[in-house]
N, C-alpha and C positions, 0 to 999 in steps of 0.2 A: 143961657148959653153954656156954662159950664157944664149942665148934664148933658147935653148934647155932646161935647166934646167926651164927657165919659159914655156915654152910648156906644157912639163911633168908636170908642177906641176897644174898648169891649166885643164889638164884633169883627172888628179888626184881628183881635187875640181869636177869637173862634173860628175865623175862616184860615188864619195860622195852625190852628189846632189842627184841624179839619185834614190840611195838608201836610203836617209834619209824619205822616204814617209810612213815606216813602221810606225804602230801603233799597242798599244794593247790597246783593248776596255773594259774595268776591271769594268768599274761601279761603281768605289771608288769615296771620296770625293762629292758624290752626296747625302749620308745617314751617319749616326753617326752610331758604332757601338750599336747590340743590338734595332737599328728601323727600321723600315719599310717603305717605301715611299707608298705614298695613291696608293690605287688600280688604274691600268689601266695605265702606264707608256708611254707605246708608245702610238706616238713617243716621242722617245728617239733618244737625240745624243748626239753622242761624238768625237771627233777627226776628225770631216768635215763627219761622216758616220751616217746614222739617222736607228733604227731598228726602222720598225711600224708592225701592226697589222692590219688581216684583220676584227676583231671583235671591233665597234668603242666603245663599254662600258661596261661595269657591272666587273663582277670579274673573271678577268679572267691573269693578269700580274701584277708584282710588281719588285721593286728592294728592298733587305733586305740585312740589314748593318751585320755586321761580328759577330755570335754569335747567329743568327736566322735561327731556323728550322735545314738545314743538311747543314750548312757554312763549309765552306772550308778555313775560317778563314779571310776572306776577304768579302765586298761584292759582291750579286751574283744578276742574273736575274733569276727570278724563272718567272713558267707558268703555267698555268690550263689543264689537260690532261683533267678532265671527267665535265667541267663546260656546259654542254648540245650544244656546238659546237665546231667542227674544228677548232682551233687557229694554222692561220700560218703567223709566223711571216717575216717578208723580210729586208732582212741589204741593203742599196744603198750609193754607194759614190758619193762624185763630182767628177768620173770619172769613168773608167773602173778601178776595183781593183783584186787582187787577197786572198785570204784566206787558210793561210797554215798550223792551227790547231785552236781548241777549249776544252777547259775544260765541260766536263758533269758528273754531279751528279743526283740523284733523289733531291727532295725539301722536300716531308714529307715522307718518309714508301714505300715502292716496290721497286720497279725496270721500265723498258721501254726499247723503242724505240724512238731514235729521225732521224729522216730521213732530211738529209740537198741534197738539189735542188741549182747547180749553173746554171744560165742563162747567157750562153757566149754574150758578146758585139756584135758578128757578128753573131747570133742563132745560136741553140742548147741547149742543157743541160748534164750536168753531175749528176749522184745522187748517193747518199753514205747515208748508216744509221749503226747508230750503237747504240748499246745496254750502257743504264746508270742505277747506281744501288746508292748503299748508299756509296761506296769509289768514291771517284771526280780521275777522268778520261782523262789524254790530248790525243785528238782523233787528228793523224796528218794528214790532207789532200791532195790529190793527185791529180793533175791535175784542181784542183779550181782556174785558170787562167784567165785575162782577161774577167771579168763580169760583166754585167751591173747590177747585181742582185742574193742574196744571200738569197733560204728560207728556214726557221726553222720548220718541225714541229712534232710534238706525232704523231706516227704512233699507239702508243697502249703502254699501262702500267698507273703509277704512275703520279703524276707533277713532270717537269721536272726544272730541274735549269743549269744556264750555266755561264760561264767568262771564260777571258780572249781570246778574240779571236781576231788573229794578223793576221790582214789583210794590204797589203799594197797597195797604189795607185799606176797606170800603168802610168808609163811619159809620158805625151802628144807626136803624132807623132811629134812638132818641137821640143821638148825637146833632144828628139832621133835625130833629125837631126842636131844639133845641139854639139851632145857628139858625132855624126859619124865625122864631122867637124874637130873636135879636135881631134879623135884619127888621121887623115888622115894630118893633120899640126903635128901633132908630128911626123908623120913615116918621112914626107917627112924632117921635122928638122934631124931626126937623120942620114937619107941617107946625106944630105949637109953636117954634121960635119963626117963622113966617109970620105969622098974627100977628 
């Protein structure tokens, strides 16, 4: 009975493992409230995930500390909708991740569109856009699974601002073989103490 009890508690710890890979990507601690970080941020990282840009300069992304422009009392990553080109931004992890909401606001005045692109690990793409205004917004996401790539961008409106978005990393295929391992030593532990 006692290796049972260590069995179980052992896969216990690995299906905790398993899931401790979440992260929210907030943007804090990077700005003081009420400043600004110099124009052009990305890339940006945070929590093993880097967000860049395809636009390499001028003015076009910033991160603004808690209390600037349309904060949501925290800071945020704001973006350039009408800066004379397309800014699409891409989130990447160290590995395949998934992404199960995000917070959207406008930055200064209107309203938009921001259309988010996932790039599945084994091709394909999923796309989902939703409308952001002057109340901050958690947009929850649906089938944004196993991706080697996540992009952000202005379909049309306002500049746009975002946080908090909680993506987690996908456990490596031996990670997974590994917590199959252990549930299959537990099943068989529990069949021997049955006997």
């Amino acid at each position: 009975m006692p290796n049972l009890k260590k069995t179980l508690l052992s896969a216990l710890f690995a299906v905790a493992s398993l899931s401790a890979n979440a992260a929210v990507i907030d943007f804090e601690s990077v700005v003081a409230a009420g400043v600004r970080l110099n124009h052009n941020v990305a890339p940006y990282s945070e929590d093993g995930f880097t967000l860049s840009s395809n636009i390499p300069g001028g003015f076009h992304n910033d991160i603004f500390g808690a209390g600037l422009y349309n904060s949501n009392g925290t800071s945020i990553f704001g973006w350039c909708a009408g800066c004379g080109a397309v800014e699409t931004l891409t989130l990447t992890g160290p590995s395949a991740f998934s992404i199960s909401s995000i917070d959207l606001g406008v930055l200064s005045g209107g309203s938009g569109t921001v259309q988010l692109t996932g790039l599945f690990q084994g091709g394909g793409q999923i796309v989902q856009s939703f409308g952001y205004g002057s109340a901050w917004a958690t947009r929850n996401l649906s089938g944004f699974n196993n991706l080697s790539k996540l992009q952000i961008s202005i379909t049309g409106g306002a500049d746009a601002a975002m946080d908090n978005l909680v993506v987690t990393a996908v456990p490596e295929p031996a990670s997974l073989a590994l917590f199959g391992l252990g549930l299959g030593v537990a099943g068989l532990a529990r069949r021997r103490a049955r006997r």
